[in-house]
C-alpha positions as CSV (number, residue, x, y, z in Angstrom):
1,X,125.3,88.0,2.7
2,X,128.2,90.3,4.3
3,X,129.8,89.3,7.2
4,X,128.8,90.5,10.9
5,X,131.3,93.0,11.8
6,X,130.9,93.4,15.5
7,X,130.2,96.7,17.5
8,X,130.5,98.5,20.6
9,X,127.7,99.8,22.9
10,X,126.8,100.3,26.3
11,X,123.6,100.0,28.2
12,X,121.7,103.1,29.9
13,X,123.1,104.9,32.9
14,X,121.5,108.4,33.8
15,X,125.0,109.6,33.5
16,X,125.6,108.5,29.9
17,X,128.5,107.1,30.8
18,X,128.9,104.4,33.0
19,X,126.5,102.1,31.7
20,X,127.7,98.6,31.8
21,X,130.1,98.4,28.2
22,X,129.6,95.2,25.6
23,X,131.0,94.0,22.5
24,X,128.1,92.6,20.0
25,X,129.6,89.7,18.3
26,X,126.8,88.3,16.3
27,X,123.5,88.7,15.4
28,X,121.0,85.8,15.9
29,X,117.6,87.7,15.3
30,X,116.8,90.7,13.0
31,X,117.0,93.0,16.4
32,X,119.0,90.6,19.2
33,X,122.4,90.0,19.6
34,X,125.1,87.5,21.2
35,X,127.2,90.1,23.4
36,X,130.3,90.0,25.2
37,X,130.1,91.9,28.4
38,X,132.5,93.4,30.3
39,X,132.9,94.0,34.0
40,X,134.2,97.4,35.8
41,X,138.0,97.0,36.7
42,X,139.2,100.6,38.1
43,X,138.6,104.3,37.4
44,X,141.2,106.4,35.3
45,X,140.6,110.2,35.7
46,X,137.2,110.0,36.9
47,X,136.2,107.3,34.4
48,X,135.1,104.3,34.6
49,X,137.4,101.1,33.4
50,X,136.1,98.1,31.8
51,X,137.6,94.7,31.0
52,X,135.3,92.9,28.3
53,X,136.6,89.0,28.5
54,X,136.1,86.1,26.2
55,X,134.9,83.3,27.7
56,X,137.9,81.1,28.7
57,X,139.3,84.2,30.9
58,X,136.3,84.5,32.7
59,X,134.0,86.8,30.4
60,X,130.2,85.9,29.8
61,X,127.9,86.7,26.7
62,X,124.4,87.8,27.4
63,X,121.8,88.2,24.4
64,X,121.0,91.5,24.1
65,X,117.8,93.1,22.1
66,X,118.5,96.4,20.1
67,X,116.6,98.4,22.2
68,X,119.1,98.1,25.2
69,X,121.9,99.4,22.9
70,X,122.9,102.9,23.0
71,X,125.5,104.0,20.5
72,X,129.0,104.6,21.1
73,X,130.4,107.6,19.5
74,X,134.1,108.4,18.8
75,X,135.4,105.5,19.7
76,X,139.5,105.2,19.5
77,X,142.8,102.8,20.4
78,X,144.5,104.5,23.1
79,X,147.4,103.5,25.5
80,X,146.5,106.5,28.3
81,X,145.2,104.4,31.0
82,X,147.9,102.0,31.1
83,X,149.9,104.1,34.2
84,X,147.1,103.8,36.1
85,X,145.4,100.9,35.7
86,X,147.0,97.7,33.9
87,X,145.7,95.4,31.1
88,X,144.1,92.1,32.4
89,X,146.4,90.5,30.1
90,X,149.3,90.8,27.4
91,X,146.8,90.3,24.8
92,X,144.1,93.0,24.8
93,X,143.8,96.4,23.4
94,X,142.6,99.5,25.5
95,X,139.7,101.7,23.6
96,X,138.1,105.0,25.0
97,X,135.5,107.2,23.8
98,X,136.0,110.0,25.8
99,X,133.4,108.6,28.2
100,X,135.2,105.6,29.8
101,X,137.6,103.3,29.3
102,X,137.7,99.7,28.4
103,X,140.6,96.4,27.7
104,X,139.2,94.3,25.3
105,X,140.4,90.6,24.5
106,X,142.0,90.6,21.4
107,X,140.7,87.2,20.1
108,X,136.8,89.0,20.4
109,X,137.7,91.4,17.9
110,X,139.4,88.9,15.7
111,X,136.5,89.5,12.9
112,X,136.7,93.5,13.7
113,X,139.0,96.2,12.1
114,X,140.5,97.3,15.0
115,X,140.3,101.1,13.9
116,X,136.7,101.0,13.5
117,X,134.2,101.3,16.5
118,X,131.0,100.0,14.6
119,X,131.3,99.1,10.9
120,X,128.5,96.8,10.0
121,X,127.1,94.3,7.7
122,X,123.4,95.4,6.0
123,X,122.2,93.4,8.8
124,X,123.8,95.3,11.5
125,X,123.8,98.4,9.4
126,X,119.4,98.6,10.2
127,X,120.1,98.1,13.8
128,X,122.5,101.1,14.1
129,X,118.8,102.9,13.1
130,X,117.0,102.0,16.2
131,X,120.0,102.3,18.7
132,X,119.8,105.3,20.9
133,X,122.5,107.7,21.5
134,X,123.2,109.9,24.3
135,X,123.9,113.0,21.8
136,X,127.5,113.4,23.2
């Protein structure tokens, strides 16, 4: 079996994008998933900024089913936010989508390639089906 290879997403908002952001770290059901959330630090042009923490700086996990997942599209490294608004630590990396911004612990994307948004296993892969997108 492939490993899990975990993926961004972020809950509803009417907006499509300032729904709360999470990491999905593992998979412990065929459609339910152990999820690192984040919490809303700031705004950067308009947008909103997230910090999703592991748990010894203060970040919680909440099991999330798929159907509470909406895709993340376009999802990139970038360094733009960091004039305004400045890492929670020395040891995250800042991602945007175009949609919002959001510092993520390093050590939570320790099984990730860091310039993918959402590679998965065959497991995760069927999820991806069921996850709703905003179309942007």
């Amino acid at each position: 079996m492939a490993a899990f290879e975990p993926f961004f997403f972020r809950l509803y908002s009417d907006d499509g994008e300032s729904g709360i952001m999470y990491l999905a770290n593992d998979a412990f059901r065929n459609d339910a998933y152990d999820c690192a959330g984040a919490r809303r630090i700031g705004t950067h042009k308009g947008k909103a900024v997230w910090y999703i923490a592991a748990r010894n700086r203060g970040g919680y996990v909440d099991a999330m089913p798929e159907a509470a997942m909406f895709d993340v599209q376009n999802v990139s490294e970038t360094e733009e936010c960091d004039e305004d608004i400045d890492p929670p630590n020395d040891k995250t990396t800042l991602y945007s989508d175009g949609k919002s911004y959001w510092f993520v612990d390093n050590t939570l994307l320790a099984k990730k390639s860091r310039s993918q948004s959402k590679s998965k296993s065959k497991k995760s892969a069927s999820a991806s089906k069921s996850r709703k997108s905003y179309g942007g």
